[in-house]
PLY file of the C-alpha trace (Angstrom):
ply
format ascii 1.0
element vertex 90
property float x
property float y
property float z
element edge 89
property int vertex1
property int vertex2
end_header
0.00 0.00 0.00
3.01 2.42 0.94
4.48 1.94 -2.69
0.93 2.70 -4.13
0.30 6.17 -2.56
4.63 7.05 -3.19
3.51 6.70 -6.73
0.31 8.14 -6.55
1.95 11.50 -4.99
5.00 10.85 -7.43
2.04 11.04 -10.57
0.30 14.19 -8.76
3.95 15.85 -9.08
4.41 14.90 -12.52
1.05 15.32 -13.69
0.59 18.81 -12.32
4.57 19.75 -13.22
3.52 19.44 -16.75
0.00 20.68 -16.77
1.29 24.02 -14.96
4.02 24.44 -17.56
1.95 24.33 -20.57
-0.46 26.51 -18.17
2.28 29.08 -18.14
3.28 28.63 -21.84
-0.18 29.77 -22.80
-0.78 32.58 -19.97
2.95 33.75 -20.69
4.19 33.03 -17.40
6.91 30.62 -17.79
9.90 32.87 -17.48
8.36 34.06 -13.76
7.45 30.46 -12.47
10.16 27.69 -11.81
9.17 24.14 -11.53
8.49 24.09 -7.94
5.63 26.67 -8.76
4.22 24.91 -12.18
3.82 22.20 -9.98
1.77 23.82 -7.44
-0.05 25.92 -10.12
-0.95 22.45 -11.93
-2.02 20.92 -8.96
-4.73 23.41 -7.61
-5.26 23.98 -11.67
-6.59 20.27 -11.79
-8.93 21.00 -8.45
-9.76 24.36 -10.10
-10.89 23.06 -13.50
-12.04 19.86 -11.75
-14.73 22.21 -9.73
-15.49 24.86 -12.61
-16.31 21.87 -14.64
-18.54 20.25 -12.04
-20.67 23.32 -11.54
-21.35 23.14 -15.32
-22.69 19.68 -15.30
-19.67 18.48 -16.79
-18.86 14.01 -15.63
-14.90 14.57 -14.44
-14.90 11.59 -12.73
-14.84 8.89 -15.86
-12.96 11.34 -18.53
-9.78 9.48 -18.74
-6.16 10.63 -18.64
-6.44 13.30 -21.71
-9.45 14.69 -20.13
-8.02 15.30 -16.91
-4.71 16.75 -18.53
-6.91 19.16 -20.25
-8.71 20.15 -16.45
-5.80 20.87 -15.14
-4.31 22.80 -17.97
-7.74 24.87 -17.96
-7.89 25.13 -14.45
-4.37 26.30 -14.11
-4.77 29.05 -16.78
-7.92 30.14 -14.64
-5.76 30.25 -11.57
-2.67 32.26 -13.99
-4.81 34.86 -15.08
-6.84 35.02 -11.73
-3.54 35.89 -10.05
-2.38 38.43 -13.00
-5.47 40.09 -12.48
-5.19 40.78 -8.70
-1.53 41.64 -8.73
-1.98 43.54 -11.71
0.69 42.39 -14.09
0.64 42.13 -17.48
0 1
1 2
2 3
3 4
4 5
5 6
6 7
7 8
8 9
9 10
10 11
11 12
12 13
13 14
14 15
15 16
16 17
17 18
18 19
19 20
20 21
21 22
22 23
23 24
24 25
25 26
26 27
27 28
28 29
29 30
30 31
31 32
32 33
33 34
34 35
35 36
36 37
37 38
38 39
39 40
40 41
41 42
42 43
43 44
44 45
45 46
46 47
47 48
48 49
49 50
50 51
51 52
52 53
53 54
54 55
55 56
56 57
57 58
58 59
59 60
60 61
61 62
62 63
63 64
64 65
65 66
66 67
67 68
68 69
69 70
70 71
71 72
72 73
73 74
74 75
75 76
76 77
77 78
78 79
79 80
80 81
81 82
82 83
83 84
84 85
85 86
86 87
87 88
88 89
């Protein structure tokens, strides 16, 4: 079971690594975030889009691995441009 959830953190880290850095690709953040932040950004990005989605009737539980790449990357762009907006950077 230990081996199970090292991976399953391991995957979160990966998975929202990735989805925060094409996050910041498209919301032209890159160059401020390292990967320590992409990370973070992808992983609230995947709640984020996970919730957004849910309020609009949208199934995220069964969508699959593309799907929830997509979730997070929408999610994380929501958060990116939610945080531009309040600090005021362009």
């Amino acid at each position: 079971m230990d081996i199970i959830l090292g991976w399953g953190i391991l995957g979160w880290i990966i998975f929202g690594g990735i989805a925060g850095w094409i996050a910041s690709k498209i919301m032209s953040t890159d160059a401020q975030q390292g990967i320590g932040l992409n990370i973070v950004v992808g992983i609230i990005g995947g709640l984020l889009g996970g919730w957004v989605l849910s309020l609009l009737g949208v199934d995220v539980a069964g969508g699959g691995l593309i799907f929830s790449m997509l979730t997070a990357i929408l999610g994380a762009c929501i958060l990116l441009f939610a945080v531009k907006a309040i600090s005021g950077r362009r």
